[in-house]
C-alpha positions in Angstrom: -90.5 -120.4 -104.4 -88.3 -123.5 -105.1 -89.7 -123.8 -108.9 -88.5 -119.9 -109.6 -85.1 -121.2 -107.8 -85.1 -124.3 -110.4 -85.7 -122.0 -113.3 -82.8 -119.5 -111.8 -79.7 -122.7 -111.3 -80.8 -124.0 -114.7 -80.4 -120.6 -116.7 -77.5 -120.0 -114.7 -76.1 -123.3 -115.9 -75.3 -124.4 -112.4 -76.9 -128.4 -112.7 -76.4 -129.5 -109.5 -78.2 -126.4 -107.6 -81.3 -127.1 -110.3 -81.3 -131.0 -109.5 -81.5 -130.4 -105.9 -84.3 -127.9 -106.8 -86.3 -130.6 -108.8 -85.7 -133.0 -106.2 -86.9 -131.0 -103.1 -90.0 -130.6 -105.4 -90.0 -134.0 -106.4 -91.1 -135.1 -102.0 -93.2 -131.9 -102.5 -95.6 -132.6 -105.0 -95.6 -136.4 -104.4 -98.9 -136.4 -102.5 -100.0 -133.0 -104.3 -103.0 -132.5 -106.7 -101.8 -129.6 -108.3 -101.7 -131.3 -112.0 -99.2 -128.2 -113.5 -96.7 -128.1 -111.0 -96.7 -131.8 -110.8 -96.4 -132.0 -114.6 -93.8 -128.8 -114.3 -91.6 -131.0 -112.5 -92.1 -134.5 -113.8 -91.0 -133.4 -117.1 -88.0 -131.1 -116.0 -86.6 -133.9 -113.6 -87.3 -136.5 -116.2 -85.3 -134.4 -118.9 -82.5 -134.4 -116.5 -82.1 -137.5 -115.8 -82.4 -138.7 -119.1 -79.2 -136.2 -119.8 -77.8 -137.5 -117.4 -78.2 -141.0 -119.4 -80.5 -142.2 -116.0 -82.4 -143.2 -118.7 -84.9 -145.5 -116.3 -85.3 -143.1 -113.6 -86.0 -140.7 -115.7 -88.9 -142.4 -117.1 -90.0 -143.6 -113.5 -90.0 -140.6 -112.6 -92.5 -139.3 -115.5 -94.7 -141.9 -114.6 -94.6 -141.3 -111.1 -94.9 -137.8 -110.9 -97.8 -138.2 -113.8 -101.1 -136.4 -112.7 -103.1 -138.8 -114.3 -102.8 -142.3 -114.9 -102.0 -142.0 -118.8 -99.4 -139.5 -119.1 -101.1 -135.8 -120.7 -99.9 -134.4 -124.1 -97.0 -132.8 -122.4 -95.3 -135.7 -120.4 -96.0 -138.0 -123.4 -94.0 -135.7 -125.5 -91.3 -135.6 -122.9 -91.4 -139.9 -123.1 -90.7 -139.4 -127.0 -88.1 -137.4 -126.1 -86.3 -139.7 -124.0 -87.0 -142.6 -126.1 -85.1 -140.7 -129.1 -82.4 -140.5 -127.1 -82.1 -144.3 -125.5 -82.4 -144.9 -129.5 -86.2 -146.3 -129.4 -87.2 -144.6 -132.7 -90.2 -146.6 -133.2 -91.7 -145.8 -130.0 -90.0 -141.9 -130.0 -91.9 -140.8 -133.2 -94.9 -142.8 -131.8 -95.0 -140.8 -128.6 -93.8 -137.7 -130.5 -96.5 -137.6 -132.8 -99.1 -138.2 -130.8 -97.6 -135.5 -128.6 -98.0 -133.1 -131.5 -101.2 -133.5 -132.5 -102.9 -133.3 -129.4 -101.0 -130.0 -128.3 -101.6 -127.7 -131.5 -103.1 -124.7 -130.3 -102.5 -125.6 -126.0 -98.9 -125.4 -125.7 -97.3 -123.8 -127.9 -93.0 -124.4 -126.3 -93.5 -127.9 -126.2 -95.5 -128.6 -129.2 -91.9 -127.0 -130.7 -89.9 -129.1 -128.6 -91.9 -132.0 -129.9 -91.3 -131.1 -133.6 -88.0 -130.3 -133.2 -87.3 -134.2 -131.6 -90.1 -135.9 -134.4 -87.7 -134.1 -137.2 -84.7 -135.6 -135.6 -86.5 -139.1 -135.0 -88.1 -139.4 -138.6 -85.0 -138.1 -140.1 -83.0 -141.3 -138.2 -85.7 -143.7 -139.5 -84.7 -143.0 -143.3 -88.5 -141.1 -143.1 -86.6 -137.8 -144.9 -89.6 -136.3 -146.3 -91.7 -136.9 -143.5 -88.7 -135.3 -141.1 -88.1 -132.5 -143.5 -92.3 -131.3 -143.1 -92.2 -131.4 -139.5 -88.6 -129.5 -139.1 -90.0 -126.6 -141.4 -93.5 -126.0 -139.7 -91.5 -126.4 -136.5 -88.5 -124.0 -137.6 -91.6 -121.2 -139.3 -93.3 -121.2 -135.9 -89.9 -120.7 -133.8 -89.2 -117.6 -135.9 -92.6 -116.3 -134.7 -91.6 -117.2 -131.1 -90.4 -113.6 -129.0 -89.2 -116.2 -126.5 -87.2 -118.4 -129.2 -83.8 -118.7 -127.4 -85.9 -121.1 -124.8 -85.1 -123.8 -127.6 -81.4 -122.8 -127.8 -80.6 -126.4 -125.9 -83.3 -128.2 -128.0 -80.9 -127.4 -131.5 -77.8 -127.5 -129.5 -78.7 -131.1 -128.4 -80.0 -131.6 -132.4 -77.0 -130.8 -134.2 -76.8 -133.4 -136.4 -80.3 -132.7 -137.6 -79.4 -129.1 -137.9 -76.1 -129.6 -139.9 -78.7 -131.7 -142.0 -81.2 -128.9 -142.6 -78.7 -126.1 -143.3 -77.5 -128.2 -146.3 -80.7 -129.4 -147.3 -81.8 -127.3 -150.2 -85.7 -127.3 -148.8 -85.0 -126.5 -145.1 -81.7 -124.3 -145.9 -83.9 -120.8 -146.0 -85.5 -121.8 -142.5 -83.0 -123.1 -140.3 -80.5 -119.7 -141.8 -83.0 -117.8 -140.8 -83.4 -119.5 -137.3 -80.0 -119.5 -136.4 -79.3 -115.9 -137.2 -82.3 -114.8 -135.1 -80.8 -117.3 -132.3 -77.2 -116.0 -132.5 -77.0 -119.7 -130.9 -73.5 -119.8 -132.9 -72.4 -117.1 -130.0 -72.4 -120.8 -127.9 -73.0 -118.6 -124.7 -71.6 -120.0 -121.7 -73.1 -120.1 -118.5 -73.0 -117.0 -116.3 -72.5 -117.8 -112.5 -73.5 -115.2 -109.6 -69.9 -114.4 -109.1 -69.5 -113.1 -112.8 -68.9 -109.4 -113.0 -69.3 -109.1 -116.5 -70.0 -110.9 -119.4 -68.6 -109.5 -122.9 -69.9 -110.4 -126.1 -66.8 -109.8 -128.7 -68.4 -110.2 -132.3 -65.0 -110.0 -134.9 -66.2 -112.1 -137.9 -67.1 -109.6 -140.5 -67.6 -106.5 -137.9 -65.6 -105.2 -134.6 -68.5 -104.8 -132.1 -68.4 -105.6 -128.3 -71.1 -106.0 -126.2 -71.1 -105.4 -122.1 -74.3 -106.8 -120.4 -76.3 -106.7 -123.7 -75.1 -103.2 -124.5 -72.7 -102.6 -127.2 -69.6 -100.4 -126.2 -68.0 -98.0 -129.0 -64.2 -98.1 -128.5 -61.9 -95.9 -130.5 -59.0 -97.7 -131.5 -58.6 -100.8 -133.3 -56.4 -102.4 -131.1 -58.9 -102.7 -128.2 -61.2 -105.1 -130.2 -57.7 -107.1 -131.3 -56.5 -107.1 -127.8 -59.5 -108.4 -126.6 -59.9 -111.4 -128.7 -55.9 -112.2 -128.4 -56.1 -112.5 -124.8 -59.6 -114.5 -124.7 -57.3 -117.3 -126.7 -53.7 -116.5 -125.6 -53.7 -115.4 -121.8 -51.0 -115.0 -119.7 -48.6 -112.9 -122.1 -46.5 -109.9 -121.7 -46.7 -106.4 -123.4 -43.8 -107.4 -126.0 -45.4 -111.0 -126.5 -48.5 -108.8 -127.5 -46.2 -106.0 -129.7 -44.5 -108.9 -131.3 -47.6 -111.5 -132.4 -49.9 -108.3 -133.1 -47.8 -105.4 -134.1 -44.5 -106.5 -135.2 -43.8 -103.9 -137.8 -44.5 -101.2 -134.7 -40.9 -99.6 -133.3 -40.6 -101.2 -130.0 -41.4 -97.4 -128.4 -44.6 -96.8 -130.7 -45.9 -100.2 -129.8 -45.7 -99.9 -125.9 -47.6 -96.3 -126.7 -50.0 -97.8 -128.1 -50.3 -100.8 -126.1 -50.6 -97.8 -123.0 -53.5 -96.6 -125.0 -55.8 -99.8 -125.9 -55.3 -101.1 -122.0 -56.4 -97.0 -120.8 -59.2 -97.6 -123.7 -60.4 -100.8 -121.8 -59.9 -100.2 -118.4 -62.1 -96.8 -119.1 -64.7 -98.0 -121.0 -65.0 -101.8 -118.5 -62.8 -101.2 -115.6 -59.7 -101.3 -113.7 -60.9 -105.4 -113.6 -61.4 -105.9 -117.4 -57.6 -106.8 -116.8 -55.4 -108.0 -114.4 -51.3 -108.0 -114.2 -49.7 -110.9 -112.9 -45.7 -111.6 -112.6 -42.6 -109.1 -112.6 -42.9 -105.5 -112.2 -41.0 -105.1 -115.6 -42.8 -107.9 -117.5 -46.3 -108.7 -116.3 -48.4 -110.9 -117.7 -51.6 -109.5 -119.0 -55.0 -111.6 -119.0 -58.7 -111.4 -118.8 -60.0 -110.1 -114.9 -61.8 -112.8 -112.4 -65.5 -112.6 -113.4 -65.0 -111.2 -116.6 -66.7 -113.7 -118.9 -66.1 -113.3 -122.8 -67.9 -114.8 -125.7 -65.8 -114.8 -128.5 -67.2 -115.3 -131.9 -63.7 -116.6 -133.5 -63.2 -119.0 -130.7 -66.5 -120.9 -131.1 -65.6 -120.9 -135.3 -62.3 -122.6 -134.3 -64.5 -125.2 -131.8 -67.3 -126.0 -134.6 -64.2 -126.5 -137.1 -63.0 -128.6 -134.8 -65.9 -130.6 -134.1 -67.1 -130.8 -138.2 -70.6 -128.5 -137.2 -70.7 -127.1 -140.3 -74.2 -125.3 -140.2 -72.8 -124.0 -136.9 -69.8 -123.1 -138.3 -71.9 -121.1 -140.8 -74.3 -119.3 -139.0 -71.3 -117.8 -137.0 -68.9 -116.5 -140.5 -70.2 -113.2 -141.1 -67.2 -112.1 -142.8 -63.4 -112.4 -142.1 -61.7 -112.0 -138.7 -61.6 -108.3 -137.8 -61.9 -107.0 -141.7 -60.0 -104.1 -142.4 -57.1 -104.7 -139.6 -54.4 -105.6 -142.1 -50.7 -104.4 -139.9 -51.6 -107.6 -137.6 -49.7 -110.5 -138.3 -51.5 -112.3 -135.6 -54.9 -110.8 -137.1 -54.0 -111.7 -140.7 -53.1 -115.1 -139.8 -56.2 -116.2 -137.6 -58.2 -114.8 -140.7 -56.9 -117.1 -142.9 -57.1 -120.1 -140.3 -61.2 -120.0 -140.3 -61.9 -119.1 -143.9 -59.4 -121.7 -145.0 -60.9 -124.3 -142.6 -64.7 -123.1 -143.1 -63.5 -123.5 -147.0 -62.0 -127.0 -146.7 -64.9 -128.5 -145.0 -67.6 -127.3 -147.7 -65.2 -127.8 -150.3 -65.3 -131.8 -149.4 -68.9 -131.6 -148.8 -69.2 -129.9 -152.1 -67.4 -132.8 -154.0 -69.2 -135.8 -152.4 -72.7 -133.8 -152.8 -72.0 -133.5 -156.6 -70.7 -137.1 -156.9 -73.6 -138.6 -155.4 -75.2 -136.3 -158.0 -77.1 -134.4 -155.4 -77.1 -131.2 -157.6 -79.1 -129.2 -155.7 -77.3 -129.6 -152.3 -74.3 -129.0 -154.2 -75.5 -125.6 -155.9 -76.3 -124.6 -152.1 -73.1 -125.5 -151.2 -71.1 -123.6 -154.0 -73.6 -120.4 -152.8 -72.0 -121.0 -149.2 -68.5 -121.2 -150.4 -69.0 -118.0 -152.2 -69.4 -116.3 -148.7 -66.1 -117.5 -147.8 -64.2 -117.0 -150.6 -66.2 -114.9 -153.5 -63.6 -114.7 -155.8 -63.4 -118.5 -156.5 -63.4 -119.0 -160.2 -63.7 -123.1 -159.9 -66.7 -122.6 -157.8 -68.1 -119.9 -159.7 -68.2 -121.6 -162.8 -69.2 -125.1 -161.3 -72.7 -122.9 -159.4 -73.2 -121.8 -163.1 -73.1 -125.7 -164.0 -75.3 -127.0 -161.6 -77.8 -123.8 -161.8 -78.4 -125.2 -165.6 -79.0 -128.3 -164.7 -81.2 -127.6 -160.9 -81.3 -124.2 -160.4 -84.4 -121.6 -161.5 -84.2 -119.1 -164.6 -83.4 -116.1 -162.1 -80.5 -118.0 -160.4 -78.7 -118.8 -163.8 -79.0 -115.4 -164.9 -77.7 -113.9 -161.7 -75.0 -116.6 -161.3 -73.8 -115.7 -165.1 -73.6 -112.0 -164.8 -71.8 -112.6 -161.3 -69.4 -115.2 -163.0 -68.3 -112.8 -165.9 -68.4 -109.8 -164.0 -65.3 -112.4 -162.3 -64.0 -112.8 -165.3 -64.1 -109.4 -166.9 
């Protein structure tokens, strides 16, 4: 069935194969009376478009593909939706809210969708506490979801309104919480038919790799390490790797045990997990064709890069690969991400207090703490705000913390 196709191209990322889908089922249903397929694809094809930024034939094509002549809970939240985007927030949060309160208790994904694009749209019309009621209602039914990663492109699409809640001291707690039941900070990448393996390397605060969903005990500490290097820094020889990852290692040790981690991975994934390219004496080692890696440290160093700080957040569990201290490779990447990570809530720190937001700031001194717990300015300065913001409990706990510090 073309629709099962649709859904297939679209959660294997490939676009074009799911707009020919849509479109094929676009002449289909045209003369059709079948009011859920014809409302399946009207608001599918619509969201496309309106991705696309085809922002009038995607709302032609809503209207078009309507089954009735005023558009039904559903396709009138998918019009808000494309009015928030074209900027329309008067008409957005019109549409949107309508949208909501007619499909309470009939569909529950979109009703989520809706809030999730109402929070964004109030939140851009200076309506903050209006955004921030909406968001949380929206964000406490999404943890009750089973199917919850179906809004993964929803929040990825909202960042700014996410960045926003993870810093807000009322919406914090729920959109944490979201996030870490997402793992949407992984950022998985597509994964096309001729993928042979997809590996999920997790190295902030813990060493754990996943193949296919299952997680895949490895004995040495150098197959994790090897892993990550070569997701960021293909193409490079054994001594390239000795002498960024090992350097203290004899050169005879290291090729040893350089033998060992690429006999670790090629047992545990496969003689493809890597291939050897170049001169029979100095190959070049990198990651096999249709092995696809998630790395955890690569999407910190993107969200650094980009300033998505709840992002950034959700995906610091800990320093790079804790523990691996003989790396000089390791050691420095470590101190990259927590540095960065600490600059960017440092700033936001600063211009939360001097706008005298006090309680954004005491959420921000908490988050800082992950980073770096042993910060004496921001210990005291939590203790600071907590007197002035913060409830009984959280002074006392912040004061035994802070001298505990200082004893």
């Amino acid at each position: 069935m073309i629709s099962l196709q649709a859904e297939y191209n679209n959660a294997s990322g490939n676009t074009f194969a799911y707009k020919e889908n849509l479109e094929e089922l676009r002449t289909l249903v045209q003369d059709l009376q079948d009011y859920e397929l014809r409302s399946w694809t009207a608001i599918r094809l619509a969201d496309l478009y309106s991705l696309q930024g085809r922002h009038s034939r995607a709302l032609e094509t809503l209207h078009d593909l309507s089954p009735t002549p005023e558009l039904p809970p559903a396709l009138l939240a998918t019009r808000g939706i494309l009015m928030r985007r074209r900027g329309n927030l008067t008409l957005a949060v019109q549409d949107l809210q309508a949208a909501v309160d007619e499909l309470r208790g009939k569909d529950a994904r979109m009703l989520l969708r809706s809030q999730l694009h109402l929070a964004d749209a109030l939140r851009r019309s200076d309506r903050e506490d209006e955004s921030g009621q909406v968001l949380r209602e929206a964000l406490t039914l999404l943890m009750q979801d089973r199917q919850r990663s179906v809004y993964k492109p929803d929040l990825e699409e909202l960042r700014e309104l996410t960045q926003h809640a993870m810093l807000d001291p009322d919406s914090a707690p729920y959109m944490e919480a979201v996030l870490d039941q997402l793992a949407i900070l992984t950022n998985t990448q597509p994964i096309y038919e001729d993928t042979l393996m997809h590996l999920q390397v997790f190295t902030l605060g813990r060493a754990v790799v996943m193949k296919d969903g299952e997680e895949v005990h490895l004995t040495l500490q150098g197959s994790a390490l090897t892993l990550a290097y070569l997701t960021l820094h293909p193409n490079r020889t054994r001594a390239e790797l000795q002498a960024d990852l090992y350097p203290d290692k004899e050169p005879e040790t290291g090729a040893s045990y350089f033998r060992s981690v690429f006999r670790e991975l090629r047992q545990k994934f496969g003689q493809h997990i890597l291939i050897m390219e170049g001169p029979h004496k100095q190959p070049r080692y990198r990651m096999g064709r249709g092995v696809h890696v998630d790395l955890d440290a690569k999407e910190l160093q993107e969200a650094l890069r980009r300033g998505e700080v709840a992002r950034a957040l959700a995906l610091y569990r800990g320093p790079f690969l804790q523990g691996l201290e003989e790396s000089e490779w390791a050691n420095a990447l470590r101190d990259e991400l927590s540095t960065g990570l600490g600059l960017e809530l440092r700033g936001r720190l600063e211009r939360a207090v001097a706008a005298g937001d006090l309680k954004r700031g005491l959420l921000l001194c908490n988050q800082f703490l992950r980073i770096d717990p042993l910060e004496q300015e921001i210990l005291e300065l939590r203790v600071e705000l907590a007197r002035k913001v913060g409830a009984p409990h959280e002074l006392a706990r912040y004061m035994v913390e802070l001298q505990r510090f200082l004893n």
